[in-house]
C-alpha positions in Angstrom: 14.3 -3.8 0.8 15.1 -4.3 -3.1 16.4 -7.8 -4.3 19.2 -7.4 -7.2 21.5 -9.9 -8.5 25.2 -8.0 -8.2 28.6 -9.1 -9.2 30.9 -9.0 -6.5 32.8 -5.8 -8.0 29.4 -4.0 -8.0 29.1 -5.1 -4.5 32.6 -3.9 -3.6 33.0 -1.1 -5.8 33.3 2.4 -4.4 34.0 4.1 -0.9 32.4 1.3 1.6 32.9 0.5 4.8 30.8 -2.8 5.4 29.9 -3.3 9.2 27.9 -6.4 10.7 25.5 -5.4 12.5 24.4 -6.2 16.5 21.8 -8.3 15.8 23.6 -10.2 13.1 27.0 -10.7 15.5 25.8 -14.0 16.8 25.4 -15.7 13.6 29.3 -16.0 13.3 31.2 -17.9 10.5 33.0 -20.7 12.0 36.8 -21.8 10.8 36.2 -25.2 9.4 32.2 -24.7 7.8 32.6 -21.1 6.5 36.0 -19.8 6.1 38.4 -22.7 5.1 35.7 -23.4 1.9 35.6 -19.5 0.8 39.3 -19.1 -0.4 39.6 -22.1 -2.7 36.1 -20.9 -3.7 37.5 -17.4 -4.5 40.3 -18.9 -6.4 38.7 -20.8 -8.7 36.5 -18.0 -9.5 39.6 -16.0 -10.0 41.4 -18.6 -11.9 38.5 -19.2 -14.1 37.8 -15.5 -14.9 41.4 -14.8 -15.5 41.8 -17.8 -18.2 38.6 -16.4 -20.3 40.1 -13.1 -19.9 43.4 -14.5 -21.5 42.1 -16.5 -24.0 39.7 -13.0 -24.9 42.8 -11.2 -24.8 44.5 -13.2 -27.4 41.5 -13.6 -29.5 41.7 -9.3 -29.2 38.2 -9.5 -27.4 38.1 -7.0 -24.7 37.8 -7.7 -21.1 34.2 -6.4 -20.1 33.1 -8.6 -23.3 35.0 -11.4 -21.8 34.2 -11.4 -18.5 30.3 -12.0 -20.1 31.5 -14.9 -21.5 32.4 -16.6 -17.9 30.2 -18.9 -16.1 28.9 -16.9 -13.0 29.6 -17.4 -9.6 26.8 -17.6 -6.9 28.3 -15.7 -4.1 24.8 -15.8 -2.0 22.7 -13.2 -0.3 24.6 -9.9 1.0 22.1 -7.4 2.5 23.7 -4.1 2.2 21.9 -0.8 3.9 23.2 2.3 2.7 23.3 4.9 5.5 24.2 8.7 5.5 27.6 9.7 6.5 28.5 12.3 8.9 29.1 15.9 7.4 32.7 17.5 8.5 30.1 19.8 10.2 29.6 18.2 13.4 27.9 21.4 14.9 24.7 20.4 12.7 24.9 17.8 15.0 24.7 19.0 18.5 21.0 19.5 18.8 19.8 16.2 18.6 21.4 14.8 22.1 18.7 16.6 23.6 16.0 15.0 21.8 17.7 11.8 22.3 17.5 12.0 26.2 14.0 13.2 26.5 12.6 10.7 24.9 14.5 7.8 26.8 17.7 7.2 24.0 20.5 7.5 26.2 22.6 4.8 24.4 22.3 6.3 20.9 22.9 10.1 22.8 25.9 8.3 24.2 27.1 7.0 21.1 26.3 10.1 19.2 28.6 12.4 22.1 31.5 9.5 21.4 31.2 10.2 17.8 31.1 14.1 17.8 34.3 13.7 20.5 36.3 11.6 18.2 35.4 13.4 15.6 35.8 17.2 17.4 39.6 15.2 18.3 40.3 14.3 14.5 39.4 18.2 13.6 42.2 19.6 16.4 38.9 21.0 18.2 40.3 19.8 21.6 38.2 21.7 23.7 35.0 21.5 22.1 35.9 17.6 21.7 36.8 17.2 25.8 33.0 18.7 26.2 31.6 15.6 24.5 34.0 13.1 25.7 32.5 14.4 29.4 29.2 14.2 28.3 29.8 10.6 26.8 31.5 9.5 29.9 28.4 10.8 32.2 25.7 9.2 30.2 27.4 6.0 30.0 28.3 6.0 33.8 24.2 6.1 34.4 23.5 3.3 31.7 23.2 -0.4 33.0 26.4 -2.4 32.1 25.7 -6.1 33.8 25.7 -7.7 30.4 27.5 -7.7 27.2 24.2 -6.9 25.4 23.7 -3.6 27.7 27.2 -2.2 26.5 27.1 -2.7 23.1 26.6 -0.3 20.8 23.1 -0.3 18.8 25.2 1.2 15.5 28.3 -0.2 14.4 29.4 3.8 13.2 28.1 7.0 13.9 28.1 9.7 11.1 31.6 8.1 10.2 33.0 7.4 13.4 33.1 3.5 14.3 31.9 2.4 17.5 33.9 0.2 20.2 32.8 -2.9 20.5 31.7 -2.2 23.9 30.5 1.3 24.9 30.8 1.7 28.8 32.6 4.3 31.1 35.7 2.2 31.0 36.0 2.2 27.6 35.4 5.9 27.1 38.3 6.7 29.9 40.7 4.8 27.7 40.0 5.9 24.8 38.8 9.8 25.2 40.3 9.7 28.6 43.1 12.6 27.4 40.2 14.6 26.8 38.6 14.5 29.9 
């Protein structure tokens, strides 16, 4: 892991898709402590940057030159993970349920059938998608499900495709269940 101070635009520049991980999910932000402070907080940031832009702008200073001029804010520490993305070729993909279930990763070979199924869907690749719903549905019908922990997912997206909150045979017969 690198440490890098960002601005928030370099944080939230570009085609993202930010996730919170599992193990991060029970450390959540809470209404009064967290959220209610991070608006005003925004504002004024905004506010601030928008009047040193202005009086830039009538000075006929330009805005990235400006924008060095402001007073930083300290936003705090984002850990961002960059992870590869799913090629439109899902084929590529197949192989690897196999090693998944020999050595034990039903789960993750769960998750990845969901993905290539919803993703097989998305293409118009109904039948080929159907095959993967099945083999979704049959691997999570033989994982344990007595706790919240046991159905979710260990990803929060797969190559692209977002997970359910919860990844058990119920879940998959609603939502792939046309495929079936």
């Amino acid at each position: 892991m690198k440490a890098e101070t960002r601005t928030v635009q370099e944080v939230l520049h570009g085609d993202r898709r930010f996730v919170v991980p599992v193990y991060q999910r029970p450390y959540v932000w809470d209404q009064e402590q967290q959220w209610e402070p991070l608006w005003p907080d925004v504002e004024a940031t905004a506010v601030r940057l928008s009047e040193v832009r202005g009086d830039a702008y009538a000075k006929g200073t330009e805005a990235p030159v400006a924008d060095q001029a402001a007073s930083p804010h300290f936003l705090g520490a984002v850990v961002i993970e960059d992870r590869p993305v799913m090629t439109g070729d899902v084929d590529s993909r197949l192989a690897e349920l196999d090693p998944m279930l020999s050595s034990g990763r039903r789960r993750e070979a769960a998750e990845l059938a969901y993905a290539i199924a919803v993703r097989l869907q998305a293409e118009g690749r109904i039948r080929e998608a159907g095959k993967f719903a099945r083999k979704c549905l049959a691997l999570c019908s033989d994982l344990p499900t007595s706790t919240i922990e046991q159905c979710t997912p260990t990803q929060m997206e797969v190559g692209g495709v977002s997970m359910p909150d919860l990844l058990h045979d119920d879940v998959v017969r609603s939502r792939l269940g046309h495929l079936l």
